[in-house]
C-alpha positions as CSV (number, residue, x, y, z in Angstrom):
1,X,74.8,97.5,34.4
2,X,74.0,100.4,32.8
3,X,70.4,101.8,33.3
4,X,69.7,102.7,29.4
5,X,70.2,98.9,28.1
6,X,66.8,99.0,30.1
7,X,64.8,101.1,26.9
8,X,67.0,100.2,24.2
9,X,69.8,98.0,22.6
10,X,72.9,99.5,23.5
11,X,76.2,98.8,21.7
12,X,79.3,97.1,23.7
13,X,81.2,100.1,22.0
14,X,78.6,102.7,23.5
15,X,78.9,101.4,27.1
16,X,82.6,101.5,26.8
17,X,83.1,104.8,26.2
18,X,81.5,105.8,29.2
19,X,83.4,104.3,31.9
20,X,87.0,103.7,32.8
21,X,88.0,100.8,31.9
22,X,88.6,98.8,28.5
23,X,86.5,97.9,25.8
24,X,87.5,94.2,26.5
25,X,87.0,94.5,30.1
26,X,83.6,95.7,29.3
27,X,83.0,93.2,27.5
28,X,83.7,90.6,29.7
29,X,81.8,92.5,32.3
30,X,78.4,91.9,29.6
31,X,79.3,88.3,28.9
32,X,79.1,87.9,33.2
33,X,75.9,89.4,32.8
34,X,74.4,87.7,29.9
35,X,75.7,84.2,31.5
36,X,73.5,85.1,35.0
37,X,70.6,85.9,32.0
38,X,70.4,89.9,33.2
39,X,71.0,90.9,29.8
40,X,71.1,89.3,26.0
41,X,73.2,90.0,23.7
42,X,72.9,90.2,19.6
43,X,75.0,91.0,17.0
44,X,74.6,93.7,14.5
45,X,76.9,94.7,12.0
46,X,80.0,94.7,13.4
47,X,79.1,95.6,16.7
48,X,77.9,93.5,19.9
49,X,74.1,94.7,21.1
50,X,72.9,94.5,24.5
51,X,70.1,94.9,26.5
52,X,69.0,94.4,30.0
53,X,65.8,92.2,30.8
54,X,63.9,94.3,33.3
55,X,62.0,91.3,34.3
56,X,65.0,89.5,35.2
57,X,66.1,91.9,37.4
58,X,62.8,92.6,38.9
59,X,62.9,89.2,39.9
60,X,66.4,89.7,41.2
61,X,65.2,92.5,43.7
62,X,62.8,90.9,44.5
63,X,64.7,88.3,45.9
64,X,67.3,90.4,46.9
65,X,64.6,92.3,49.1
66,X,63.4,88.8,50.9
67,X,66.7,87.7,51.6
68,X,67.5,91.3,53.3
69,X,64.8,91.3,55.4
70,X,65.9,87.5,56.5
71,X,69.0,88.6,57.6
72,X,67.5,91.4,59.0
73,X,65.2,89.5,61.2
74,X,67.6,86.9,61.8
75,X,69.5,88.5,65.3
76,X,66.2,88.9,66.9
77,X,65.3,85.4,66.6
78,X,69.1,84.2,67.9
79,X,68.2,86.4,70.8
80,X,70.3,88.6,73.1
């Protein structure tokens, strides 16, 4: 994900052009996304707008946090 579709729409063809890889494989890379509901996407024009939901991912690391310190925990409980 890429951190500016935090403050703005972003177009599929802008987020291409910055990494290696395909406009298709980017694409399918934002449909991933938008199916887990991290990003929505909108059309405009002829181009394919997206933007991340920052409270969807806060929620995500916030999560992500518990479960790391869970597993973090979990070998002293099992014991030596």
């Amino acid at each position: 994900m890429d951190r500016r579709t935090l403050a703005a729409d972003l177009a599929i063809s802008d987020l291409a052009w910055r990494y290696d890889i395909s406009f298709a494989g980017v694409s399918k890379h934002v449909a991933v996304l938008e199916r887990a509901g991290l990003v929505t996407k909108r059309p405009a024009g002829r181009e394919q707008m997206v933007r991340a939901d920052p409270e969807v991912l806060a929620a995500v690391l916030e999560m992500i946090e518990h479960l790391q310190s869970f597993w973090e925990e979990r070998p002293a409980r099992v014991g030596p």
